[in-house]
N, C-alpha and C positions, 0 to 999 in steps of 0.2 A: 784706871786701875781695875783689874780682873773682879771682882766681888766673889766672894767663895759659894761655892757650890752648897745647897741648901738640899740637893737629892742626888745619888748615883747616877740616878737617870731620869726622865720624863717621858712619859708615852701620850703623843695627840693621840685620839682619838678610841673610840670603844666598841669596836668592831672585832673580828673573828682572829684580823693578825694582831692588832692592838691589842687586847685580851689577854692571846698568847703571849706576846711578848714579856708584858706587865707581870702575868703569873711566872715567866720561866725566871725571868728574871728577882720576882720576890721572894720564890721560894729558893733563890740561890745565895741569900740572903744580903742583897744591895738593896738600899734605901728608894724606892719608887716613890714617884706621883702619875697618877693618869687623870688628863682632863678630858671629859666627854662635853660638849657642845646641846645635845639634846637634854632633855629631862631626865631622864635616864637611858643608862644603856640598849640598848634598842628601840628606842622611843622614835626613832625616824627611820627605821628596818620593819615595815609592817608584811611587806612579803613573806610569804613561804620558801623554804631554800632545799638543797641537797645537800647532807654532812657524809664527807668521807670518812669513816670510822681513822682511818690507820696513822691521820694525821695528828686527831684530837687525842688519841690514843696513847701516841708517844709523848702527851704531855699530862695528861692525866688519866692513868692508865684505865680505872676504874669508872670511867663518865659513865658507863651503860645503866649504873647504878640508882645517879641522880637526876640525867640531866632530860631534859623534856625534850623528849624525842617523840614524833609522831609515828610511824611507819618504816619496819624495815622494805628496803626495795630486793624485792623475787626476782623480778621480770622487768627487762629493758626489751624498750618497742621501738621502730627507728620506722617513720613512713616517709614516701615520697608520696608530695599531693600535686594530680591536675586540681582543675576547678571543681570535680564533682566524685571523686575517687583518691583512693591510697593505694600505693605498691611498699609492701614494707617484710621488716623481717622481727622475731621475736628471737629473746632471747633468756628463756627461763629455766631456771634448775633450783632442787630441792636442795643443793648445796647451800644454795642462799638462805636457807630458811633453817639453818644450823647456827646457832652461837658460837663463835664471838659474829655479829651479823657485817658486814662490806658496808651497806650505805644505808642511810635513813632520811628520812626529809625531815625537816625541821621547820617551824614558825620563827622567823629571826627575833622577833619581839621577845618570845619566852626564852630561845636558845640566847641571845648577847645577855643577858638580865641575869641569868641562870650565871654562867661564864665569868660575868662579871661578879658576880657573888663568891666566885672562887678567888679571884683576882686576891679580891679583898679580905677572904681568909684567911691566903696565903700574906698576906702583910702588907701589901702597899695600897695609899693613899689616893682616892675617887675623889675628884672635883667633877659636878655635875653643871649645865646651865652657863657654862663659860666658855668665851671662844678665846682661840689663841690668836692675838693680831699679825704680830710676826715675830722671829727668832733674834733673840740676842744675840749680838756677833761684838767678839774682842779682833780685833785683823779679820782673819781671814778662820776664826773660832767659832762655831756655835757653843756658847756658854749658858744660854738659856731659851726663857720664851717671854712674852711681854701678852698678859691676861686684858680681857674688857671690862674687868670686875675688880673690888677691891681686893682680890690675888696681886692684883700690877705684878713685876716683874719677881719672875722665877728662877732659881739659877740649878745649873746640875752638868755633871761630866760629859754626858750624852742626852740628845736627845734624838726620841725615833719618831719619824712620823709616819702616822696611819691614819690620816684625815682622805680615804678617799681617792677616788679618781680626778687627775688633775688637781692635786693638792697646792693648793693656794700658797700653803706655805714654801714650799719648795720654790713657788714659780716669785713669789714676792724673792726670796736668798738670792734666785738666780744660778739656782739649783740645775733647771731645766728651763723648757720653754713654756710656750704657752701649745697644748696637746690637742693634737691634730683634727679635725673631723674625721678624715680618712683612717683614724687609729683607735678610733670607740665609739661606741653602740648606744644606740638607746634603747630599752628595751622599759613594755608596760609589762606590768600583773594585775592579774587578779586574784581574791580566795574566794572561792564560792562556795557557802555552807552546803552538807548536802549530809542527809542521817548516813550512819555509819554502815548500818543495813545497804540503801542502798550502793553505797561505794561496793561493797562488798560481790552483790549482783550482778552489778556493770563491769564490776574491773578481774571476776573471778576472782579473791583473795579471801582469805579466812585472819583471823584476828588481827593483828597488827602487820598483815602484810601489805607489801604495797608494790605499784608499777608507775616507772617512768614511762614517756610517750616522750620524744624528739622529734624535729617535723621539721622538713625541707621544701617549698615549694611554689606553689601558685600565690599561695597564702600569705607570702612578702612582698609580693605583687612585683616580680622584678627585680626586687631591690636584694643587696646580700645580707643572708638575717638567718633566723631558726623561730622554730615556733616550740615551745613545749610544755607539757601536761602531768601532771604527776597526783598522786593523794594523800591524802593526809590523815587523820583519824576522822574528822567528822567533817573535812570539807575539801576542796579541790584546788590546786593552785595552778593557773592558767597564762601563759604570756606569751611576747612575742618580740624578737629585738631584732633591729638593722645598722647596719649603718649608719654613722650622723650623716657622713655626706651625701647618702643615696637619698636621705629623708631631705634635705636641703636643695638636692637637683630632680627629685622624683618631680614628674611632670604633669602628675596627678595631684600632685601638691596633698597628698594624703597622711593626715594628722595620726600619730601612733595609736591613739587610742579608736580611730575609725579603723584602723589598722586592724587592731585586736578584735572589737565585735564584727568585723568581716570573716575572720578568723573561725570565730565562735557560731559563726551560722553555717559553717563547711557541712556538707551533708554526712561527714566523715566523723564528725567532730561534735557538732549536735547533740546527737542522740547523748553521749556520753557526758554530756551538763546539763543536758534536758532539767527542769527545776530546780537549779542551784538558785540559791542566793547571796548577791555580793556582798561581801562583809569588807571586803578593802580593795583597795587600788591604789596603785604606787606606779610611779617612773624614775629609771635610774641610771646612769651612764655605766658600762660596761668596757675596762681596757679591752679591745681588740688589734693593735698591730702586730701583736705577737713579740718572739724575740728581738726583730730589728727596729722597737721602739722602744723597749728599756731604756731607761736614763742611766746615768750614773747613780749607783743608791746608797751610796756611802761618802763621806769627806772627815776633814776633821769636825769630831763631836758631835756627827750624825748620821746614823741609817735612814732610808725609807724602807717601809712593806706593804706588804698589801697591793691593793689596786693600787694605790701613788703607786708606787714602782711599776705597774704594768703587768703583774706577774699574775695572767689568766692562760689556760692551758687551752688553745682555739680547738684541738681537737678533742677533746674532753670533758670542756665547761668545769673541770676539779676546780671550782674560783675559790670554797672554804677550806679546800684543800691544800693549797698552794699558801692562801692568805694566811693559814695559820702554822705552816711552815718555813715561812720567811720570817712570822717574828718568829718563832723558837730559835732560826740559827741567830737573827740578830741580840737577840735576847744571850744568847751562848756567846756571841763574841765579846758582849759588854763583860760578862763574868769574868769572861777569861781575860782580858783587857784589864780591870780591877784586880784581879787575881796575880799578874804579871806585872802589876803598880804600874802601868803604862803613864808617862807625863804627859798631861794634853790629852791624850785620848786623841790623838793623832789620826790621818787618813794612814797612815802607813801599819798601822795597830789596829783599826777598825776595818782594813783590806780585806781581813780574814772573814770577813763576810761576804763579801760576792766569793772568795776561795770553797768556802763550803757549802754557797749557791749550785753554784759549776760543779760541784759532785754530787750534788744533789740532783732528785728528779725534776724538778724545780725548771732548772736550764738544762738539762739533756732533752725534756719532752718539748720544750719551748726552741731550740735550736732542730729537729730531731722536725717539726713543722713549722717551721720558717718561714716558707711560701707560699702556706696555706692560706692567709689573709688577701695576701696582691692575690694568688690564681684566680680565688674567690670573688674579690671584691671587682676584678678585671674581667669578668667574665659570666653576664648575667644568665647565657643560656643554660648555665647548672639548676637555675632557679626555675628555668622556664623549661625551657625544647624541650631537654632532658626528660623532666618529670611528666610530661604533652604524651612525648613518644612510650616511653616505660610504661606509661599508664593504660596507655592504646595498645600497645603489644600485648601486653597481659589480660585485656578482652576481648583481642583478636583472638588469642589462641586460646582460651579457655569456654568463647560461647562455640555452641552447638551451631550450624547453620550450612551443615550439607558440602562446605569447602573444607576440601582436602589440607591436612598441615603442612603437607608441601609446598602449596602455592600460599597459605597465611605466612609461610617462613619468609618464603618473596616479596609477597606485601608489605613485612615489618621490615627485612631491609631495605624494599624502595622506599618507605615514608622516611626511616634514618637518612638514607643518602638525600632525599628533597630536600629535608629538612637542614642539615649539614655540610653535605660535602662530603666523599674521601675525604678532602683534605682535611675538611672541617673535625672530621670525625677519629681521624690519625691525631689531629695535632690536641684536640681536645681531651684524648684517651693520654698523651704525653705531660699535658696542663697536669692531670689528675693525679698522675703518677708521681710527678714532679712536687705534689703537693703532700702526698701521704707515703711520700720513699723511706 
């Protein structure tokens, strides 16, 4: 026999969708619980992160006010690295440095803590320190959750989970499988302290501005990854993420975080953390298959969001963006679900959440690059030749040394074709298209 629901709803975990959800959902005035697993909400998020304003925004409109934000970002820097040089492009305007501001970086620690305070403003119920073992099921129902603590069993109409990449819980229901190598990332950070002065010096910005750095190249040694840079108020946040599977068959057998101080000593790269000092370091799995690894994210008496659900934008990196607009619709459909007195809380009544995914940017930009993961992941000379050649052309034709640009123009396209092929070099330019159409 069913036991009665004891909350509207439950939310695992206390993360950026988790958060969201919890709040949309209590200030809509359904009865919440959210259990976080860490000591406190960000208490296992010590990295620095990127917050897209327009996401946090539609759910509380006014965060600029309170919430601990480090840096708005001016300027977007995108390099390709050989081994001893960058080819890149900049991308800065004083637009950006006009309120209401686009993006800022954030310290996850202070940002979830912060978020979470709101949660709990708005009305619903923080269990910290407990983990959830698995989902109470009546048939084929999620009706609860089953605690490690003397919570034991919890019961409620819905439950969301946002425990994460490859959510445990999902994979214990039989939700989904058990998630791919070939479908997420591992990626280290670091924060490196560094006076605010000098941030200011190195990176050209004046008070709370700030600039991303994204980085493609030699620097993954191979493997399909990104590398990126960004600042903070008084320190630097540094990483670098690949592949699991690349890291698994790399033949160098090279450890992520050998990875990253390789990284860090680029002559490109250097200069620009020259006397930081580390104050944290973290590793964390990042969904990468893109659209065509989504799970199913709904059933009866359950959403997922967040990374569980896969929902990271591959060309983008929008992960706090995405994450905390997946619980708002999920959050919106419980409302309206209770609102509509739905019996069960049925799959057929919680639908209306992948319905308002799919018109969201959510899955138009996640279908919209699709390809982007296989082109990438299948094809390591983007990581290598590519950035070899690019880097060599752009100091062929820019030193001085008595040779006409005529014949440099011929030099850089014999070294492409060595290096490639026509064909090579056709069907690669096809890959690319095919991947950002």
């Amino acid at each position: 026999m069913r036991e009665p629901p004891q909350f509207d709803a439950i939310v695992v975990g206390a993360g950026p969708s988790g958060n969201a959800a919890a709040y949309v959902m209590a200030k809509g005035g359904l009865k919440v619980l959210q259990i976080e697993r860490g000591e406190y909400p960000g208490s296992k998020n010590v990295q620095g992160a990127i917050l897209y304003a327009n996401a946090l925004e539609q759910i509380i409109p006014d965060f600029r006010d309170h919430a601990p934000l480090e840096r708005h970002i001016i300027e977007q820097r995108m390099w390709m690295l050989d081994d001893t040089s960058f080819v890149g492009t900049h991308v800065r305007s004083d637009d950006y440095n006009k309120p209401p501001y686009n993006r800022y970086t954030i310290i996850r620690a202070q940002f979830d803590k912060w978020f979470s305070s709101k949660v709990r403003e708005a009305g619903a119920l923080l269990i910290c320190e407990t983990t959830v073992n698995h989902l109470i099921m009546d048939g084929d129902q999620v009706v609860g959750v089953q605690c490690d603590r003397e919570h034991g069993e919890v019961y409620a109409n819905i439950v969301i989970l946002a425990d994460g990449v490859n959510s445990t819980l999902a994979r214990k229901a039989r939700f989904h499988g058990e998630i791919k190598a070939g479908n997420v990332a591992l990626a280290v950070k670091e924060i490196l302290f560094m006076p605010e002065e000098t941030i200011r010096q190195r990176f050209n910005v004046a008070d709370d501005e700030g600039v991303v750095i994204e980085m493609v190249g030699r620097i993954t040694e191979g493997m399909a990854g990104t590398g990126f840079l960004y600042t903070n108020k008084e320190s630097l946040t540094i990483g670098v993420g690949c592949m699991l599977s690349d890291f698994k068959k790399n033949s160098n057998r090279m450890s992520p975080y050998v990875l990253l101080e390789k990284m860090k000593h680029h002559p490109s790269i250097a200069p620009l953390i020259a006397g930081g000092e580390m104050k944290e370091y973290c590793a964390h799995l990042i969904p990468e298959g893109g659209f065509n690894a989504i799970p199913k994210v709904y059933g009866n008496g359950w959403m997922i969001v967040g990374d569980s659900g896969g929902f990271v934008n591959a060309a983008h990196r929008e992960g706090s963006n995405l994450a905390m607009t997946t619980g708002r619709l999920a959050a919106e459909t419980a409302i309206a679900a209770k609102a509509a007195g739905c019996h069960g809380y049925r799959a057929s009544a919680l639908s209306a959440y992948k319905t308002a995914l799919d018109k969201s940017f959510v899955m138009k930009d996640l279908h919209k690059y699709r390809d982007m993961p296989k082109v990438l992941h299948r094809n390591p000379q983007f990581f290598t030749t590519y950035p070899d050649l690019v880097a060599k052309a752009a100091r062929t034709i820019i030193t001085v040394d008595g040779v006409d640009k005529k014949t440099k123009k011929h030099e850089i396209m014999a070294s492409f074709r060595e290096s490639r092929s026509l064909t090579g070099l056709v069907g690669d330019a096809y890959k690319f298209w095919r991947a950002f159409r």
